[in-house]
C-alpha positions in Angstrom: -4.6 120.2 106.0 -2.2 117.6 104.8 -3.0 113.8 105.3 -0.7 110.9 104.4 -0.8 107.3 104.3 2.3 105.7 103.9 3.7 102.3 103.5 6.9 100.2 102.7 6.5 97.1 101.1 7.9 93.9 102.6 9.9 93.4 99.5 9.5 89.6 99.3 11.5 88.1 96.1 9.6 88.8 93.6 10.8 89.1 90.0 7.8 89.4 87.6 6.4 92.3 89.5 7.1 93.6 92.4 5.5 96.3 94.8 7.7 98.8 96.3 5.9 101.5 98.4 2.6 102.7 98.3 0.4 105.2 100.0 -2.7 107.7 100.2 -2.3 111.8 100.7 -4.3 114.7 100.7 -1.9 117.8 100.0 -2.3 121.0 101.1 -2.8 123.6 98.4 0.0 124.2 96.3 2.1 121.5 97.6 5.3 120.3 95.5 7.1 117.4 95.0 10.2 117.1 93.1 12.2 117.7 90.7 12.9 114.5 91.4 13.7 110.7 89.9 12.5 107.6 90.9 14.4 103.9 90.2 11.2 102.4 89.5 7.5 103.2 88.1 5.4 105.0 90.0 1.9 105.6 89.3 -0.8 108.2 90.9 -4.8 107.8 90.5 -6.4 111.9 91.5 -9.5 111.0 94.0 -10.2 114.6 94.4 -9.1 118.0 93.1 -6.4 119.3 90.5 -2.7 119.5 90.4 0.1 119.9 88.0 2.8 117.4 86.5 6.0 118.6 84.7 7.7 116.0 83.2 10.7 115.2 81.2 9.5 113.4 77.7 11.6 110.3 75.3 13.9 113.8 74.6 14.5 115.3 77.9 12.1 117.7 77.1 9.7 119.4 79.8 6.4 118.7 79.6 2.9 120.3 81.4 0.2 117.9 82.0 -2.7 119.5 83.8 -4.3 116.5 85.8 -7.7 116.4 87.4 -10.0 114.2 89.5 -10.4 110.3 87.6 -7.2 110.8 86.0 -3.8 109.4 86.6 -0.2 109.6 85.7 2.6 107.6 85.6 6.2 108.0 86.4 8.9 106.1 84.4 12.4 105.0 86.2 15.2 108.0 85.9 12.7 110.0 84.8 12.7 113.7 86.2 9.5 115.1 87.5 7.8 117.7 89.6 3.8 117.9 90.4 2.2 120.3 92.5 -0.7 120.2 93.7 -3.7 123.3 92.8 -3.5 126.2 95.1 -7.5 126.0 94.9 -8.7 122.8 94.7 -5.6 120.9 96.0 -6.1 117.2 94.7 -5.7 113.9 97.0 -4.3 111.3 95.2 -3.2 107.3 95.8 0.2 106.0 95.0 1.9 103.0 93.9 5.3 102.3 92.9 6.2 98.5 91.5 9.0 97.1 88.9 9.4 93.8 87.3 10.9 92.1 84.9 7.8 92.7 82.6 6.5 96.0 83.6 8.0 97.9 80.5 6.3 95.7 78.3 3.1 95.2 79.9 3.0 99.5 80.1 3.8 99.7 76.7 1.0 97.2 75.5 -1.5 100.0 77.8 0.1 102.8 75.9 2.4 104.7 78.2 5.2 106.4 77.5 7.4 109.2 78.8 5.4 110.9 75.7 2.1 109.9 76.7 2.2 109.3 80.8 -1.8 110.2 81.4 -4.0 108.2 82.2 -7.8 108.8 81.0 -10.5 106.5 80.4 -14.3 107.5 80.2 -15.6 104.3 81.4 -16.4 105.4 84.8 -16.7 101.7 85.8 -13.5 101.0 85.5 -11.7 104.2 87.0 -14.0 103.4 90.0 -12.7 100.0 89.7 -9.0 101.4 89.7 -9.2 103.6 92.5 -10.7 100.7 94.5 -8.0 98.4 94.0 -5.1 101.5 95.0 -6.8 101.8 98.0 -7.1 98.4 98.6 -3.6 97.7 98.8 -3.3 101.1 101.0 -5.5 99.9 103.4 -4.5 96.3 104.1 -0.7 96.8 104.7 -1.3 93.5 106.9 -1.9 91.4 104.6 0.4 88.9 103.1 3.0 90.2 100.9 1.3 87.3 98.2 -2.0 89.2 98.5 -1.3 92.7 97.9 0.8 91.5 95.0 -2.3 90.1 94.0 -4.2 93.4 93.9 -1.4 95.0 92.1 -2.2 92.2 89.5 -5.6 93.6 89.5 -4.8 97.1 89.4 -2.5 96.5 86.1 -5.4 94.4 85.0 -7.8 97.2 85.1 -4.8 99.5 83.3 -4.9 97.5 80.2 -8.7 97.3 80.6 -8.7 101.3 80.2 -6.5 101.3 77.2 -7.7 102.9 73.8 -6.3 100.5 71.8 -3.7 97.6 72.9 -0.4 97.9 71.5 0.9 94.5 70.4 3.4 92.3 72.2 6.2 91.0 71.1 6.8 87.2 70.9 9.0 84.8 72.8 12.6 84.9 71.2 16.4 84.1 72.1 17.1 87.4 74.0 14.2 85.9 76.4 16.5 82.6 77.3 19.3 85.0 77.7 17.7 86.7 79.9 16.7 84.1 82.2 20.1 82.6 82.8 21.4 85.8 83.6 18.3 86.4 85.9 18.9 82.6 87.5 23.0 83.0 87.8 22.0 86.3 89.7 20.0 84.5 91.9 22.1 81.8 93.1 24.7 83.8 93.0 24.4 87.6 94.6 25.7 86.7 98.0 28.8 86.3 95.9 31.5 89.5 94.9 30.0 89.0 91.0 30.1 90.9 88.2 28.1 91.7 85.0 31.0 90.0 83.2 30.6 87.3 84.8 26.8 86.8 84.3 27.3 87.5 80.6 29.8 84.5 80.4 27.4 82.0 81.9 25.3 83.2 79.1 27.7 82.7 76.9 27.3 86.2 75.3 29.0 89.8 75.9 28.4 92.3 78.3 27.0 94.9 75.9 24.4 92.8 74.4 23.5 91.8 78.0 23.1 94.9 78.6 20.9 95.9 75.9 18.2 92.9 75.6 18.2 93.3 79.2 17.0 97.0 79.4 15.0 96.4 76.1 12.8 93.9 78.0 13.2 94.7 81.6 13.3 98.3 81.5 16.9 98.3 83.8 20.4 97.1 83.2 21.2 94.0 84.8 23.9 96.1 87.3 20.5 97.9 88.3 18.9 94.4 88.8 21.5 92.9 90.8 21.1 95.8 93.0 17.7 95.6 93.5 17.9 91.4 94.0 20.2 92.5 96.8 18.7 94.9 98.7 14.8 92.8 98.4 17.1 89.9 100.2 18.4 92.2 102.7 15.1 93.4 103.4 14.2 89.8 104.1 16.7 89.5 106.7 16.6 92.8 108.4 12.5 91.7 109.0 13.5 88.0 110.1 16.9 87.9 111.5 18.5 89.6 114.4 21.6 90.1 112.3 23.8 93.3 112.5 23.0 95.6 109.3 27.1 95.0 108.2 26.4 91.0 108.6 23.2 91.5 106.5 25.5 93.4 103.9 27.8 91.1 103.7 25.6 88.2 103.4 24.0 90.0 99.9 26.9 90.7 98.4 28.5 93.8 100.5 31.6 93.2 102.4 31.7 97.2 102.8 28.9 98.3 105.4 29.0 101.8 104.1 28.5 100.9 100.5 25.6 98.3 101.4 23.8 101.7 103.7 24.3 104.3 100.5 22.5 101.2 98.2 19.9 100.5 100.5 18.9 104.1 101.0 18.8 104.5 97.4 16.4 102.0 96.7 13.9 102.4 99.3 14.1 106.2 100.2 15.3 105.9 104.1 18.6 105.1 106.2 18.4 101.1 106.6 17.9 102.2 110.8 14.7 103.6 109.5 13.5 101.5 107.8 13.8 98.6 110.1 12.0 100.9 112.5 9.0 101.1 110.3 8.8 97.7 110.1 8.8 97.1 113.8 5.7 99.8 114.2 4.1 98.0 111.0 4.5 94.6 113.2 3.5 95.7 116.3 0.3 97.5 115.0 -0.8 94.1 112.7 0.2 92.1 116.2 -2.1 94.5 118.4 -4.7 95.2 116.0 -5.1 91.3 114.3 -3.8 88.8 116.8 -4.7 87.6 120.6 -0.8 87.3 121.4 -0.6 89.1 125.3 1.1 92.3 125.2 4.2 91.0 127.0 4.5 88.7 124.5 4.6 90.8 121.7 7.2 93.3 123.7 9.1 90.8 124.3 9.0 89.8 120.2 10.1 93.2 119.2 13.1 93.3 121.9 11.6 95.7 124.5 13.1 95.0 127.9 10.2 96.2 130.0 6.7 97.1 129.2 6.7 100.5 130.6 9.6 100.9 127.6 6.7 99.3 125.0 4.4 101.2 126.0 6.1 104.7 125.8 7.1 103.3 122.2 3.5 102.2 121.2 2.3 106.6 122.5 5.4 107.9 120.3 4.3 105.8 117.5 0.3 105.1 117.8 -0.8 108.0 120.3 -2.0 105.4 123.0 -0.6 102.4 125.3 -0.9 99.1 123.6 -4.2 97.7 125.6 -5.7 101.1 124.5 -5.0 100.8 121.4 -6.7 97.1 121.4 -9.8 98.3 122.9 -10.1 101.1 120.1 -9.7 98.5 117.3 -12.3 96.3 119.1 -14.1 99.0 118.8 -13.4 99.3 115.2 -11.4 102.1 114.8 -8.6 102.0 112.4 -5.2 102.9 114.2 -2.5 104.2 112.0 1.1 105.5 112.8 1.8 108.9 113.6 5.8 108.6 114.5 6.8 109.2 110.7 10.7 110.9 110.6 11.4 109.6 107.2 8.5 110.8 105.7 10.3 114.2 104.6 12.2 112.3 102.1 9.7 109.9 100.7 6.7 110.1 98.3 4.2 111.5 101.2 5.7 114.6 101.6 
C-alpha cells in the first residue's frame, strides 16, 4: 500500500539555502517516477527496501544506479531522471529538495556529481543521524520556517560528515562581489519590469560573464534566480495578504496574470489555487492541533462564512470535524491531511 507524506515549504526569503518541498513515502512495488527534471536539488535517503535510479550523467548519458536501504541519491537541477521502486522489496524513502546560492559548491566539496549522485557511507552513526534529521523536518511542518532551515543545516552538515574525502573549496575572489550586487539589485528591484541587462550594468560588467560566474557559483543563471526571488515573494503574500493572485503578480514583477500562474506552477509543482489551498489546510491543522484559539475563531481566520461550511472543509481535508480532531490530538494522535488533489503531479506520487 502506498503512503505519502507531503509538504510545501513556506518559502520565506531565503538566499544561502533554501528548502523547497519535502516529504516521506512508502511506494507500492514497482512504482515509477519520472522521466522527469527538477529546477532544484533533490535528495532521497532509502529507510527500507530497494529501488532503481536511471539518471542522465555530466554527458547526457543514462546511467543505472541500483539503490538500497542506508543509501541515498541526489538529483541535480535540469537533470533527467526516473527511479522505480523494486517489484519485491519496494523501498520507502524521505525527500528533500532545497537550492541556494551555495548549494553547488557545498555538494561538490561532499563529492556529488551528475557522475557520482550516490550516497554511501559505512558509518552507521551517521546515516542514522541523516535519516533522523529528513524526518525531522517531515514531521514538524509547524514549525517556523527559521527552524526547519535549521535542520536542513544539519542534514547538509551530516552530508559532508559522510564524505570520503573533502574536495577543496575555492577562495573568496572578484566574481563573488559581482555576484552580490547582482543578487542585492535583484532584491530591491524585482517588483520592477528588469532585465538581466540591466543587473549586469549595475555591476558594471556584461551579460555573458554574469551569466557564467553566476551559474559557476550558484549552480542557475541569474534569469533562473530572478524567477525564483519572485515567486518565494509571492508565496509570501499569497500566505499573508488577501490579495487577488493577478495583484500578487503584479506586485513581483508580473503585470500578465497568465505568465505569473505558468511561473509559479513551474517552480513549485501546483496551479497557484492549489497551492494556496494547501497552505490553508497546513494552517488550520497547526491552529487546531498547537494553539487554544476557539474554533470560530480560526473559521473565521481562514474566511469561512459559517461553521457548518468549516467543518465540512476540516472532514474533506482531515477526516473529522474540527473539535474531533482536537480531542484526538489531545489524545496524542498525529492528524495529517488526506484531501491531496495535487499530489499526482508532485514528488509523492
Amino acid at each position: 500500500m502506498e503512503k505519502n507524506n507531503f509538504h510545501i515549504f513556506p518559502s520565506e526569503n531565503f538566499i544561502d539555502l533554501c528548502l523547497y518541498q519535502y516529504g516521506h513515502e512508502k511506494c507500492s512495488p514497482g512504482h515509477l517516477f519520472g522521466p522527469a527534471a527538477r529546477n532544484h536539488y533533490l535528495f532521497h535517503y532509502v529507510l527500507s527496501g530497494t529501488g532503481t535510479l536511471m539518471a542522465a550523467n555530466s554527458k547526457g548519458e543514462n546511467q543505472t544506479f541500483q539503490i538500497r536501504s542506508g543509501q541515498g541519491f541526489m538529483i541535480f537541477p535540469g537533470q533527467i531522471t526516473t527511479y522505480i521502486a523494486d517489484v519485491n522489496v519496494p523501498w520507502e524513502y524521505v525527500w528533500v529538495e532545497f537550492d541556494g546560492l551555495r548549494t553547488t559548491e557545498l555538494l561538490n566539496v561532499c563529492g556529488f556529481s551528475k557522475d557520482a549522485p550516490v550516497y554511501r557511507t559505512r558509518q552507521s552513526e551517521l546515516r542514522e543521524k541523516l535519516a533522523e534529521e529528513l524526518l525531522y523536518i517531515v514531521s514538524h511542518s509547524e514549525q517556523s520556517p527559521f527552524h526547519l532551515i535549521g535542520h536542513l543545516y544539519l542534514f547538509l552538515d551530516l552530508l559532508m560528515q559522510s564524505a570520503p574525502v573533502l574536495q577543496p573549496v575555492s577562495s573568496s575572489k572578484m566574481s563573488d562581489y559581482y555576484i552580490k550586487e547582482a543578487i542585492n539589485f535583484i532584491e530591491q528591484n524585482f517588483q520592477n519590469d528588469i532585465s538581466i541587462e540591466d543587473v549586469a550594468a549595475v555591476c558594471g560588467i556584461n551579460r555573458s560573464y554574469l551569466g557564467r560566474i553566476f551559474r559557476a557559483n550558484t549552480g542557475r543563471s541569474p534569469q533562473e534566480f530572478l524567477i525564483n526571488y519572485r515567486m518565494a515573494k509571492a508565496a509570501e503574500l499569497l500566505k499573508l495578504t488577501s490579495l487577488s493572485v493577478g495583484d500578487i503578480g503584479s506586485a513581483v514583477g508580473y503585470e500578465n496574470a497568465l505568465h505569473f500562474s505558468r511561473a509559479f506552477k513551474n517552480m513549485y509543482g501546483v496551479p497557484v489555487y492549489e497551492w494556496i489551498l494547501d497552505k490553508k489546510r497546513e494552517g488550520i491543522l497547526n491552529d487546531l492541533q498547537y494553539t487554544k484559539q476557539r474554533i470560530s475563531v480560526i473559521s473565521a481566520r481562514y474566511g469561512f462564512d459559517s461553521l457548518s461550511h468549516f467543518a465540512h472543509f476540516c472532514k474533506d481535508s482531515f477526516g473529522d470535524t474540527p473539535r474531533a480532531l482536537r480531542k484526538r490530538s489531545a489524545n496524542g494522535e498525529k492528524i495529517s491531511i488526506i484531501c491531496k488533489e495535487q499530489g499526482k503531479d508532485q514528488e509523492d506520487e
